[in-house]
C-alpha positions in Angstrom: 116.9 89.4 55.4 116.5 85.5 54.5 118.5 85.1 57.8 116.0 87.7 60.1 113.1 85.9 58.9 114.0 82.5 59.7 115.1 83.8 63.0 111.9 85.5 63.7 109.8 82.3 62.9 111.5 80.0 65.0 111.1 82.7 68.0 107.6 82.3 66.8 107.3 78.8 66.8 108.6 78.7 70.5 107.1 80.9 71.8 104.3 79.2 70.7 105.3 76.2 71.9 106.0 77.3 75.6 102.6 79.7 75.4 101.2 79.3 79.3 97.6 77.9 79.8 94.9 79.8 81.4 94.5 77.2 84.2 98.5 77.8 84.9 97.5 81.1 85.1 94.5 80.7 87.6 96.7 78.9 89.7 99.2 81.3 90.1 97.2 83.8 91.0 95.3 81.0 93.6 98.6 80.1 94.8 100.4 83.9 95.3 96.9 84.9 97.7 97.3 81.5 99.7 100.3 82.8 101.7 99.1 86.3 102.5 95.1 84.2 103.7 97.8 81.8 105.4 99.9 84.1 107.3 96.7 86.1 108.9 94.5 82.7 109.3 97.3 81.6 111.4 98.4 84.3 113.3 94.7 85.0 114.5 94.6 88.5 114.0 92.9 89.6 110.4 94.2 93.3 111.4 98.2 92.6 112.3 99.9 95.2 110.7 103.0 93.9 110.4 101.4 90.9 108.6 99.1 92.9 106.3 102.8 95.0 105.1 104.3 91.8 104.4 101.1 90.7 102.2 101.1 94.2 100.5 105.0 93.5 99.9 104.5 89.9 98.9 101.3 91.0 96.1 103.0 93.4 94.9 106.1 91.6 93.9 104.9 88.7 92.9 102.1 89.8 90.6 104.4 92.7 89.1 106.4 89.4 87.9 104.0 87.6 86.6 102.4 90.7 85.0 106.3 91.3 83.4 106.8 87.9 82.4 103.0 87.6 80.8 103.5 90.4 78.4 107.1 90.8 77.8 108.9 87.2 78.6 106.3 84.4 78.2 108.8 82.1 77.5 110.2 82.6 80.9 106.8 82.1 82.5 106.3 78.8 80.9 110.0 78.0 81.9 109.0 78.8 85.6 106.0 76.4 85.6 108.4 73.5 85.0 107.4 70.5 87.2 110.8 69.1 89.2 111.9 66.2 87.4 111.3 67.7 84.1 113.3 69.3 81.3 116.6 67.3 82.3 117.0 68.4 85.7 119.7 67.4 87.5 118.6 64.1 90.0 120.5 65.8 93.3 118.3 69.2 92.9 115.4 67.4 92.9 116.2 66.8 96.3 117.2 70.5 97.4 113.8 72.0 95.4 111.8 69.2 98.0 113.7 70.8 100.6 113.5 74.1 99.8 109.7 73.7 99.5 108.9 72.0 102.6 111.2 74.2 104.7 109.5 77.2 102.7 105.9 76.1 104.0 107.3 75.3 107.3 108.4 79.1 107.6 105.3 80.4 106.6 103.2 78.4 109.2 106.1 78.8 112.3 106.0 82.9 111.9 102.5 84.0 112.6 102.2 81.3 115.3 105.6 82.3 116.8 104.8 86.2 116.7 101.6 87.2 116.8 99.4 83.5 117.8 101.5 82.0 120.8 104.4 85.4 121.3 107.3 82.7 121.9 109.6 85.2 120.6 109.8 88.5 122.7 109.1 91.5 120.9 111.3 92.9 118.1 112.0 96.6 119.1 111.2 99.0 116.2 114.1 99.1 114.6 114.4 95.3 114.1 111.3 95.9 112.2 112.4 98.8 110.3 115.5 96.6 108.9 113.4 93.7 108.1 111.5 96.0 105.5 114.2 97.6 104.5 115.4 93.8 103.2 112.0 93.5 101.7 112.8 96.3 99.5 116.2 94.9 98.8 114.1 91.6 98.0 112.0 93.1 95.6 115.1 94.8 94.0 116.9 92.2 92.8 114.3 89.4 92.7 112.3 91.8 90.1 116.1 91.9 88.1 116.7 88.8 88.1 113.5 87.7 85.9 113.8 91.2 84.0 117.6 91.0 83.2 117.8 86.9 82.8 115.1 85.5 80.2 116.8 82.0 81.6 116.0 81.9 84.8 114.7 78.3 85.5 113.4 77.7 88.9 114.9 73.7 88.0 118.8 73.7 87.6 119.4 72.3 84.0 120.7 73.5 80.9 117.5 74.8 78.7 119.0 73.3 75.4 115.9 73.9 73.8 115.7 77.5 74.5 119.8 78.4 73.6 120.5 79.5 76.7 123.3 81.6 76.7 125.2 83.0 79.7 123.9 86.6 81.4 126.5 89.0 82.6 124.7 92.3 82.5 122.4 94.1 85.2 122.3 92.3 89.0 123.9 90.2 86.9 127.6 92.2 86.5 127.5 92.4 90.6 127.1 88.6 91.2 126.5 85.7 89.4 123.5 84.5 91.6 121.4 87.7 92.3 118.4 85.9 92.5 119.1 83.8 95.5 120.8 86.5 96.8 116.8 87.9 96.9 115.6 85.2 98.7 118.1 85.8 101.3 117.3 89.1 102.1 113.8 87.8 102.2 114.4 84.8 104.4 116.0 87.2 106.8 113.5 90.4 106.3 110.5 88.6 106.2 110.9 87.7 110.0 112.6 90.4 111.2 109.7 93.1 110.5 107.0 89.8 111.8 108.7 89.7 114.8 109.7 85.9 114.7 113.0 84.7 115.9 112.4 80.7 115.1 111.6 82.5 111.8 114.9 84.3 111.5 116.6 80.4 112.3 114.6 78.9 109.5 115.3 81.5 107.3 119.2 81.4 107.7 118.7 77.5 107.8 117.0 78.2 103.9 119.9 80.3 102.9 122.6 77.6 103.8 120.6 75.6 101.8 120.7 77.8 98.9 124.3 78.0 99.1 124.7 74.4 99.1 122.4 74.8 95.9 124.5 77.2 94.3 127.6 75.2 94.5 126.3 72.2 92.4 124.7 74.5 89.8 127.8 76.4 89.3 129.6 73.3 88.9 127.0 72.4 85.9 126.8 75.6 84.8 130.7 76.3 84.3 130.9 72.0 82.8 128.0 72.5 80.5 127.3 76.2 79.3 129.9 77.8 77.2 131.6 80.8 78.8 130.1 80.5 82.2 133.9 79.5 83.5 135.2 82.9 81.9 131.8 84.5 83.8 133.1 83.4 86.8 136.5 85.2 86.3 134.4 88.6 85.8 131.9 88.3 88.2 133.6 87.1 91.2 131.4 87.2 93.5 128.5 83.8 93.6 126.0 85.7 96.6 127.5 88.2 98.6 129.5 91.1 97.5 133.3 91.1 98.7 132.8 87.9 100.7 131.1 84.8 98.7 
């Protein structure tokens, strides 16, 4: 009993410790509507409907994450409002979240004006579209898992001493070890697929090499710093893709 108490205060001190502010919370909110404002400003038409699916899409997701992580994981949220450079990040990510960032914005400005603004790609016939939002949904799958199966998911790669982090086999998790990024990907390549953007689709598949690159130096941390990562790669064989990587 002794034990289960002094368990439960230290959960209570930490969670205290990493309880998110109301003006990080403001901003989240600000900064998950600036992409959906963004993507209609820019392709000039408030009524695109491909654009307004992808906003419903994007909303959805992202505020049914933060809703998650608010009541049930907070110490998650506070992990994901990390600044780069904090919390004993490794120096070379530092480089690859820049990256991943600017090449991020960069796709979100290049779609509208490439699909709907200026039409320098030709049009996507229906079906293109149809399997773009069919990786949306595959998206939302296992980005939504990732956060609800892995209380550890730092948007920074470092080893949350602090927080015990421990390694996560089960859910997305037990089909491969980096289910998250596999999310992205299916959004990098969805997204412009059902906008109609083919300089999208380049940048998209440009962001996914880079994530790959990504996952290589975390797993190197990961299986040199974390105990039993190395025997989670022996389980889980599979870093992204199912039966090839």
């Amino acid at each position: 009993m002794g034990t289960c108490r002094g368990q439960e205060k230290g959960f209570r001190m930490v969670k205290t410790k990493n309880k998110v502010k109301a003006g990080q919370m403001i901003f989240a909110v600000l900064y998950i509507f600036l992409f959906p404002a963004l993507l209609l400003l820019l392709s000039g038409d408030w009524l695109w409907p491909e654009g307004w699916i992808w906003n419903i899409w994007f909303l959805s997701l992202c505020s049914s994450v933060i809703f998650y992580l608010y009541r049930k994981d907070p110490n998650l949220l506070a992990e994901r409002f990390k600044k780069p450079g904090t919390g004993n990040q490794k120096k070379w990510d530092r480089y690859f979240v820049v990256g991943l960032v600017a090449a991020f914005w960069a796709w979100m400005v290049l779609m509208p004006l490439d699909a709907k603004r200026y039409g320098w790609t030709w049009i996507f016939p229906f079906w293109v579209k149809a399997l773009g939002g069919f990786g949306l949904l595959a998206a939302s799958f296992f980005l939504y898992r990732a956060y609800t199966d892995n209380t550890f998911l730092s948007p920074l790669v470092r080893i949350q001493k602090e927080r015990k982090q421990k390694v996560v086999s089960t859910g997305v998790y037990g089909l491969v070890r980096h289910p998250m990024y596999l999310g992205a990907v299916w959004m990098f390549i969805g997204t412009p697929f059902l906008l109609g953007s083919f300089f999208g689709f380049l940048l998209g598949l440009g962001m996914s090499f880079l994530i790959a690159g990504r996952i290589l130096g975390e797993e190197k941390m990961l299986a040199h710093d974390l105990i039993g990562y190395s025997a989670y790669q022996k389980k889980v064989k599979y870093r992204l893709i199912p039966y090839l990587w």
